[in-house]
C-alpha positions as CSV (number, residue, x, y, z in Angstrom):
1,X,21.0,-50.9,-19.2
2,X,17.5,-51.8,-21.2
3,X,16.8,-50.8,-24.6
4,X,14.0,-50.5,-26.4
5,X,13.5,-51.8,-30.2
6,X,10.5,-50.9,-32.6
7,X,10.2,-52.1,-36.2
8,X,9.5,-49.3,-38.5
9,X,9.7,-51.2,-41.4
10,X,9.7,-49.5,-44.5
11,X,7.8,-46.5,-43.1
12,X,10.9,-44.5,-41.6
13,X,13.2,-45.4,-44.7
14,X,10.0,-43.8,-47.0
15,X,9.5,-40.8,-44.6
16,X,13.6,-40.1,-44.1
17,X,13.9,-40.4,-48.1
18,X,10.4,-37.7,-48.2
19,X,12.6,-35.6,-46.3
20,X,15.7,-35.8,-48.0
21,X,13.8,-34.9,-51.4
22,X,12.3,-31.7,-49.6
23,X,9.1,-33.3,-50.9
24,X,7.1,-31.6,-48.4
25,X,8.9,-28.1,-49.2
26,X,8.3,-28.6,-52.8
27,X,4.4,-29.1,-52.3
28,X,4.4,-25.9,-49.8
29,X,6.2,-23.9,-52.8
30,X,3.5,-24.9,-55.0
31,X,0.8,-24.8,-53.1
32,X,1.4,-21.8,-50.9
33,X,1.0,-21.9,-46.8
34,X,-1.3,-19.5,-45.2
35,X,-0.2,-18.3,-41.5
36,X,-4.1,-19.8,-40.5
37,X,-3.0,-23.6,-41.3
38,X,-2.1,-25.5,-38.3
39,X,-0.1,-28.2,-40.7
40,X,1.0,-27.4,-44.0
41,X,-0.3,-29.2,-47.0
42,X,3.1,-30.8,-47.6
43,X,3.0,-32.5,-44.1
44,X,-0.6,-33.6,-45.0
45,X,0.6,-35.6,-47.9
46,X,3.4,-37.0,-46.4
47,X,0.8,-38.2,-43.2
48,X,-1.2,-39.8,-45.9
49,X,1.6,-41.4,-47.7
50,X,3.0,-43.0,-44.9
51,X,-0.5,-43.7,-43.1
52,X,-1.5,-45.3,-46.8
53,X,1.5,-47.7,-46.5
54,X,0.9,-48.4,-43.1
55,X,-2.6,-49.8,-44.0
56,X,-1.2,-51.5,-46.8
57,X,1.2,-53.4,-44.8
58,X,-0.8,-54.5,-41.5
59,X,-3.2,-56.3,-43.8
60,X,-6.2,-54.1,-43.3
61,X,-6.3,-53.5,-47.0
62,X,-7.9,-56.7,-48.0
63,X,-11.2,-54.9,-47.2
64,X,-10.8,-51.9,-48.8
65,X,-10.9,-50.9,-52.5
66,X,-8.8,-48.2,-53.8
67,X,-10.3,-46.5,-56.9
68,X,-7.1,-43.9,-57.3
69,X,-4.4,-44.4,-59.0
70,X,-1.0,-46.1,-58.0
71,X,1.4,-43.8,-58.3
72,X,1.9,-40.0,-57.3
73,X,3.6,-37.9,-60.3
74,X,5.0,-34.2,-59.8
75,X,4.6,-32.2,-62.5
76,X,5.9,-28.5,-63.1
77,X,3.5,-25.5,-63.5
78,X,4.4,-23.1,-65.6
């Protein structure tokens, strides 16, 4: 018997925790999904997340420069 073993580090802790938040449902709610979108925008973000801390942590960020900010908030709309 072989087995395989891949590091995921931090990446499949952040996208099981995304998923156990319903992150991705709540930016669907507020965003709406259109039956034309091959991926919703809540699977976008979540992509982006994860591929941002990807880049981050391979070391390929020393050349880049990030002019957003930091953190991501959710806010309510009323």
């Amino acid at each position: 018997m072989s087995a395989e073993i891949k590091n995921l580090d931090h990446l499949g802790l952040v996208a099981g925790i995304i998923d156990d938040l319903g992150i991705v449902g709540i930016i669907n709610d507020l965003l709406g999904e259109k039956k034309t979108e091959k991926v919703s925008a809540g699977i976008v973000v979540k992509a982006m997340s994860l591929n941002g801390m990807g880049l981050v942590s391979s070391g390929a960020s020393q050349n880049c420069k990030l002019n957003a900010p930091s953190t991501l908030e959710f806010r309510s709309v009323d």
